[in-house]
Each structure stands twice: as structure tokens, then as C-alpha cells.
C-alpha positions in Angstrom: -16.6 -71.6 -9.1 -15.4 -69.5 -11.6 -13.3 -71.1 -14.3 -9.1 -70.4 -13.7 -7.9 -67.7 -15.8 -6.3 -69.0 -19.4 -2.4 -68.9 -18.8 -2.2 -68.0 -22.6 -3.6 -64.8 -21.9 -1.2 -62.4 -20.7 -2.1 -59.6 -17.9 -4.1 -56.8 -18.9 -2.4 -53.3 -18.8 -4.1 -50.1 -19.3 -3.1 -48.8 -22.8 -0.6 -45.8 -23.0 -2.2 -42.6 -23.4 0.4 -40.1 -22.5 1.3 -38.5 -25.8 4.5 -36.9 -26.5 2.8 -33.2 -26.3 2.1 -34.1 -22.5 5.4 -34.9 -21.1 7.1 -32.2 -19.2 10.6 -31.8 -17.8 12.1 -29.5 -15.2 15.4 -27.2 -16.1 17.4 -26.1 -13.3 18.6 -22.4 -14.1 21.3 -20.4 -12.3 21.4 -16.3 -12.0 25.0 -16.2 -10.3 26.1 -12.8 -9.5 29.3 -11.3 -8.1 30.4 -7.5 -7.9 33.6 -7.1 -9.5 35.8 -3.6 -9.4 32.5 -1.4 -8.8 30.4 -4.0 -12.0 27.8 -6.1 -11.7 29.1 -9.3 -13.0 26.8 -12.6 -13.9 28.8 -16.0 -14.6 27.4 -16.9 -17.7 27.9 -20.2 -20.3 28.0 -20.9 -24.3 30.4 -18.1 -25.0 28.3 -15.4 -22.4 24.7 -16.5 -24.5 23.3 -18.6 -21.4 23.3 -19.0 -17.8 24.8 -22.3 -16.2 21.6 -24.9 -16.2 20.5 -28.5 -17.0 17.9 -30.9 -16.3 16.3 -32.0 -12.7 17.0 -35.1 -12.3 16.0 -38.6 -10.2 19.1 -39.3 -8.9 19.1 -35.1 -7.5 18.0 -34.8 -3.7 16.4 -31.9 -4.1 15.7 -28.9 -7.0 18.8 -26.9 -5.0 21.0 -30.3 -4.8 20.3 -30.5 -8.1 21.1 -27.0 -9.7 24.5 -26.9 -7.3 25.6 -30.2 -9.4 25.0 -28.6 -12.6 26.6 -25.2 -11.9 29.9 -26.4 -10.4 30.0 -29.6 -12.9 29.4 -26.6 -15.8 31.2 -23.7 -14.5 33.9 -25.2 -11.4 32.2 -22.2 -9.2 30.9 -23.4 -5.8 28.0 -22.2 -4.6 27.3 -20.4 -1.4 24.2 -17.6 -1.1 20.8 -19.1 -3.2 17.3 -18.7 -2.9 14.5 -19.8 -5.2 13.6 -17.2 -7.9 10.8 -18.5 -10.1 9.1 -21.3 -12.1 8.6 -20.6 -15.8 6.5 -22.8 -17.7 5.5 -20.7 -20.4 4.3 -22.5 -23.5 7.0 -22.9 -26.6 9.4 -21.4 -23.9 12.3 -23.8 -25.2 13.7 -24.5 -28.8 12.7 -27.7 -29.0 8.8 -29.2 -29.2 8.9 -32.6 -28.0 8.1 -32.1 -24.5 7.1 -29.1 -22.1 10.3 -27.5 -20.3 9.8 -26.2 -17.2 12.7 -23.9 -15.7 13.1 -23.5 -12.2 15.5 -20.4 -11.4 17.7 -19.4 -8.8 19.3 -16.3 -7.7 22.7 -17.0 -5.9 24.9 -14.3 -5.1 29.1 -14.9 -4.6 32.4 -13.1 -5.4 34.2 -14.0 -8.9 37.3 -16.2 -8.4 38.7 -14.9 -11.4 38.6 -16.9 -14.6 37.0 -20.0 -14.2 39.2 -22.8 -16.8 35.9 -24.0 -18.2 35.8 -23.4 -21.9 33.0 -21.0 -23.0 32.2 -20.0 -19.5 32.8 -17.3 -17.6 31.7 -14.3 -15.8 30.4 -10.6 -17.6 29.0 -7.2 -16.6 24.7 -7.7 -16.6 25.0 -4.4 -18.2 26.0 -6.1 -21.3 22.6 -7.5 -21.4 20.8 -4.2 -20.4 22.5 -1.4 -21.0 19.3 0.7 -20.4 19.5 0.0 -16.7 22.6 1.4 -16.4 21.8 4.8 -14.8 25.0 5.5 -12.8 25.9 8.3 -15.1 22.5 9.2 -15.9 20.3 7.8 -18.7 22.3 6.5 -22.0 21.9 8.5 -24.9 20.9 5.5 -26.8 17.5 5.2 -24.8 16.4 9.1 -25.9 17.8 8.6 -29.6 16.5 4.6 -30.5 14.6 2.8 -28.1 12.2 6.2 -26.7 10.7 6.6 -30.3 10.8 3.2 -31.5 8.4 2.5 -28.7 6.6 5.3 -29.2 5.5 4.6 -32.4 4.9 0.7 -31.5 2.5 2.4 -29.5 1.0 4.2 -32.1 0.7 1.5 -34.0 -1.8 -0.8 -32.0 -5.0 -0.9 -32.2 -6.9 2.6 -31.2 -8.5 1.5 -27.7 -5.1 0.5 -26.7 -2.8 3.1 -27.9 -3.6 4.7 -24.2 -2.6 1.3 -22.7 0.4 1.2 -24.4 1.5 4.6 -24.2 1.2 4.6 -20.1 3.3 1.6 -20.2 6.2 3.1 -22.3 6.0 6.0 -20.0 5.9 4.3 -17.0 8.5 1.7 -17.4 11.0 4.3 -19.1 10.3 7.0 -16.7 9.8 9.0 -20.0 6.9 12.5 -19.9 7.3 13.1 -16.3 7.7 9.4 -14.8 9.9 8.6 -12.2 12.7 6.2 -13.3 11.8 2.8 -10.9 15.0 0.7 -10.8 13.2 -2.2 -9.8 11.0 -2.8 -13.2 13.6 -4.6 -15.1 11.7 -7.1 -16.3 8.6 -4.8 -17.2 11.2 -2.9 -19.5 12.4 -6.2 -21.2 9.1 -7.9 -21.6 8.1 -5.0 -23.0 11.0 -4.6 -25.7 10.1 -8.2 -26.8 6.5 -7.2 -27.0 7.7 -4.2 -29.3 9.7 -6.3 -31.4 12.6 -4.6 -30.7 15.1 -8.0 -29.1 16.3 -10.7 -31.0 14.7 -13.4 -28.8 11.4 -11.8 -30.1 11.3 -13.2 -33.2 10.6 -10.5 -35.6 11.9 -8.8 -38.8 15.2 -7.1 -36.7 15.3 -3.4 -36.6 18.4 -1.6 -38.1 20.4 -0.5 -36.7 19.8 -3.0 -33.4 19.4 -1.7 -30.0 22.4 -2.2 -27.5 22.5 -5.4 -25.3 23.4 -9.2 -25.9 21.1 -11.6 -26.7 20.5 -14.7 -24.7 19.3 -18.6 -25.4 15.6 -19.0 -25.6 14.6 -16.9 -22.4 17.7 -16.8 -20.2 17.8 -13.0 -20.8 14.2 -13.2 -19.5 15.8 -15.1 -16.4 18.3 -13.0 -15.9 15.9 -9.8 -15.9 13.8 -11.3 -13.1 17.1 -12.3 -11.0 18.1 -8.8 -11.4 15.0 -6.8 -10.4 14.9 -9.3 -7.4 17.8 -8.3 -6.1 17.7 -4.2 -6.6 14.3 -5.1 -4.7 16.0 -7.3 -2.2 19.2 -4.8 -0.8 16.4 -1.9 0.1 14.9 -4.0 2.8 17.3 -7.2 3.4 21.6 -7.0 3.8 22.3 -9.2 1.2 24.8 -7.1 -0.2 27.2 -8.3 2.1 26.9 -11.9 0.8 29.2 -9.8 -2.1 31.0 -8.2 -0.2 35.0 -9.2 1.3 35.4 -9.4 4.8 36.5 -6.1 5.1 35.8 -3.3 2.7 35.7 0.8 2.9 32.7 2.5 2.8 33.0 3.9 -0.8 33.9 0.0 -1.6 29.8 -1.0 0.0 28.3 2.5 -1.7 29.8 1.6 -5.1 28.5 -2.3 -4.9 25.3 -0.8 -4.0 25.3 2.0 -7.3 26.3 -1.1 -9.4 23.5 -3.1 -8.4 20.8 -0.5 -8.5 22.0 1.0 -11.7 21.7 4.6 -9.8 23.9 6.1 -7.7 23.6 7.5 -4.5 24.3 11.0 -2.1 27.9 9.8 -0.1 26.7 11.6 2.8 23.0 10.6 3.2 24.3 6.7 2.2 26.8 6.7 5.2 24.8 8.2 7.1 21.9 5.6 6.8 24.5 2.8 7.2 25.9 3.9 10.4 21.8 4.1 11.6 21.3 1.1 10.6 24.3 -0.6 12.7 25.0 -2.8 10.2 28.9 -2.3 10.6 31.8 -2.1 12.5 35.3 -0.7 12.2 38.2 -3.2 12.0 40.5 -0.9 13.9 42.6 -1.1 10.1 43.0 1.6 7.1 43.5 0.9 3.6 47.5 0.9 2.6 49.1 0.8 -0.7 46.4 2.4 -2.6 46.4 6.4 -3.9 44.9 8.9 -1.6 44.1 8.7 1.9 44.1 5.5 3.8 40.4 4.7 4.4 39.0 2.8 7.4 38.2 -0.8 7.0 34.8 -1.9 7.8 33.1 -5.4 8.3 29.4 -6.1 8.7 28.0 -7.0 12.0 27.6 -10.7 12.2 25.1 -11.1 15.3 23.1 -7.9 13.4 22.8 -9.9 10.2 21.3 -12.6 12.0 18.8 -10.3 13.4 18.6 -8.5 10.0 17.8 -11.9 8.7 14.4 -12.4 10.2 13.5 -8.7 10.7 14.9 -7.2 7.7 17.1 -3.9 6.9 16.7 -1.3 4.6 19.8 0.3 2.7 19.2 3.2 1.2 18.0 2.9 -2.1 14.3 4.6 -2.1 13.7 7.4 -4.2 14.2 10.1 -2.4 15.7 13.9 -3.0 19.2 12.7 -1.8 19.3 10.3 -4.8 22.2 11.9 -7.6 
């Protein structure tokens, strides 16, 4: 028989090994984004330096139960339209070293409610941010006069083997020496601004004078690049624009949310045109009133189409083509 166990001797447990570099967290991160009066508008918090987040927590049902808590305890905005954006768990990613920060973003798209009574919250134009991406007008002058030679001579700086490297990628992500201008690489164009040195979230010596565009928090302007080249990708092949959209709207009202999104703008013709083919809308049987000009007709989208649009997908039309002003 084996001898009973000394009562002295207390339980054995495994000895803690988990060291303070190995514990992670998860950050819930919100790219909320409304069209306001033709601009792009992105709710934002600490005086328009961050976007609404805040830990995952146990007691949260789910990641999305979770970042709905934050954003309307933060901001007092519901939320209505959000899908999953992406994970970033970049090393030295947040300001602090004691753990690993993991941010899980999400894209949600609404209409602004006005101002929102929440101190040091509130919604601004996602140009403020970027200004390069605001083609509408063509490019800024700002982008041939600072950030074209800046970058040019960061490339000229590297190492010989990759000067070619680095030249194609200025070119290509500025549409600069013949490229064509792609709307959709806005974080290319960003990450590639921090690489040059040439943002504040960078880290290095500034540059005088500073190029246009607000910094954000650790990488929230990194965030907010991603939301917004996923949703120029999104309205070319899904109708998510309507999710910004009131219930009904003129067709110059749906062309100009689409030119503020995509930073470009667009043929009137060829864009109603494409609409109409695409069924996507109806007429309300109503006209504009109490506005200057001509009463326009009132539109509404198709709700049995969306559903269908939902699964099979819908294209507006935002490719570049020759119609594209």
C-alpha cells in the first residue's frame, strides 16, 4: 500500500511561465463612415486623432457584440451596416509594451445624425486624413510640388539594387511617369509615406514644411486607410452605397456619394446610364421641391434587387474606363 499523502504538503501546481512579453489582448476598432453634403465623413474620437475602439472583453458575446458596446457607449451612434475588416497584430503596434495588442477592425457604414453630445467625438471629412486621395478636382498640387520629389529622392536614396524597386512603387502607387491613378491603393500609398519617412506616426526626424493630412493614434490612420480602400473596392461590385444613402435621393445625390467615395468623379451620362442597366432603382413617382433649379425625380433603390445584389453582386460604375472625367 502506498503510504497516504502528508496533509502538510500542499497540492502541486505547475509553476507560472507565462511572462509579461507573452500576454496578448484583443482591441476592437471601428471605421464608421457616413456621406454628408457630397463628403466622405468618418466619426472619429480624442479630438478627431482616433477612431471609436476598446478592449474585447469576457463578458462581450461576440467580437461584433463587443465593438457595438464600445462605439455607442464612446460615441452615442448606433450601429447598423458592419462587416469584419482585418486583424492587425503587428509587433510594437501600440504605445504601450506590456502586452501584445491585437486590433480587430470593422468597417460599418451609416448616415451622420448630426453632432453627437459626446465630448471630443465627432464625425470629419477622411480627406482630412488623406488629402492625396482626393481626386474629384483632379490631383492636388501639393502631391506634384512635396510628396512627388520627396519620394523620389527616398528612392534614390536606398540601396543601389533597390532603387528600381522603389522607384516602380512610387510610380505605381502615385500614378506618376505614365501610371494609371488606381483609387483603390490607399493603403499602398500610406504604407508607403511611413516607409519614406514622410508621416508623423513614422517616427522620424519630421520634414519641413509637413505634408497635408492629420495624424492619427498609433496606427488608426493605418486602420482607416484599409477601411477606405475596402470600400472604393466594395461599391464597384456590391450596392453598398445605398446603406448611405436616404430613402429617397436624386440621381446627382447617388453620383456625388459615389465621386466622394472613390475620390474620382465620374461621366453623368455613362453613370446614369449604368445605373438604370443595372435596375438597381426605382422612381418614387415624387420631384425635389424647395430647392434652386429644376425639380429632380426622386429615386429609391430596389429592395427585392438588393437582396439578389447581395449574393450575386453589382457593379456601379467605377472602373477605369475612357468615360472616367
Amino acid at each position: 500500500m502506498h503510504p497516504p499523502p502528508d496533509a502538510a504538503t500542499p497540492p502541486f501546481k505547475p509553476p507560472l511561465t507565462e511572462s509579461i512579453e507573452n500576454r496578448v489582448s484583443a482591441e476592437l476598432v471601428a471605421v464608421l463612415v457616413a456621406v454628408t453634403d457630397g463628403q466622405p465623413r468618418v466619426l472619429t474620437t480624442e479630438d478627431a486623432h482616433a477612431l471609436p475602439a476598446g478592449p474585447f472583453q469576457s463578458t462581450h458575446r461576440s467580437l461584433q457584440a463587443g465593438l457595438r458596446a464600445w462605439v455607442e457607449t464612446q460615441t452615442h451612434h448606433p450601429l447598423g451596416y458592419v462587416e469584419q475588416l482585418y486583424t492587425f497584430a503587428d509587433r510594437d503596434r501600440a504605445e504601450h509594451s506590456e502586452a501584445r495588442v491585437i486590433s480587430v477592425s470593422y468597417l460599418g457604414l451609416t448616415r451622420e445624425l448630426g453632432r453627437t453630445g459626446v465630448a471630443r467625438v465627432g464625425w470629419q471629412d477622411w480627406y482630412r486624413y488623406f488629402p492625396w486621395e482626393d481626386r474629384r478636382d483632379g490631383p492636388p498640387a501639393f502631391v506634384g510640388s512635396l510628396i512627388e520629389p520627396r519620394l523620389r529622392r527616398w528612392a534614390n536614396s536606398g540601396p543601389a539594387a533597390q532603387r528600381g524597386r522603389r522607384y516602380d512603387r512610387v510610380a505605381i502607387t502615385f500614378g506618376l511617369d505614365g501610371a494609371d491613378w488606381n483609387e483603390d491603393m490607399v493603403l499602398q500609398r500610406y504604407e508607403l509615406l511611413y516607409e519614406a519617412g514622410l508621416v508623423p506616426e513614422s517616427g522620424q526626424r519630421p520634414i519641413r514644411p509637413p505634408l497635408p493630412g492629420t495624424a492619427m493614434v498609433r496606427d488608426h490612420r493605418r486602420i482607416l486607410a484599409t477601411g477606405i480602400a475596402r470600400l472604393r473596392a466594395k461599391i464597384k461590385y456590391r450596392p453598398v452605397v445605398f446603406e448611405l444613402m436616404p430613402e429617397e435621393f436624386t440621381l446627382l445625390q447617388l453620383q456625388q456619394t459615389v465621386e466622394a467615395l472613390a475620390g474620382r468623379g465620374l461621366h453623368k451620362q455613362n453613370f446614369r446610364r449604368l445605373v438604370e442597366q443595372q435596375d438597381l432603382v426605382e422612381e418614387t413617382g415624387a420631384m425635389t421641391s424647395g430647392t434652386a433649379g429644376r425639380p429632380a425625380k426622386l429615386f429609391r433603390f430596389r429592395r427585392g434587387v438588393m437582396l439578389e445584389r447581395a449574393i450575386s453582386g453589382s457593379k456601379l460604375p467605377l472602373a477605369r474606363e475612357p468615360h472616367l472625367v
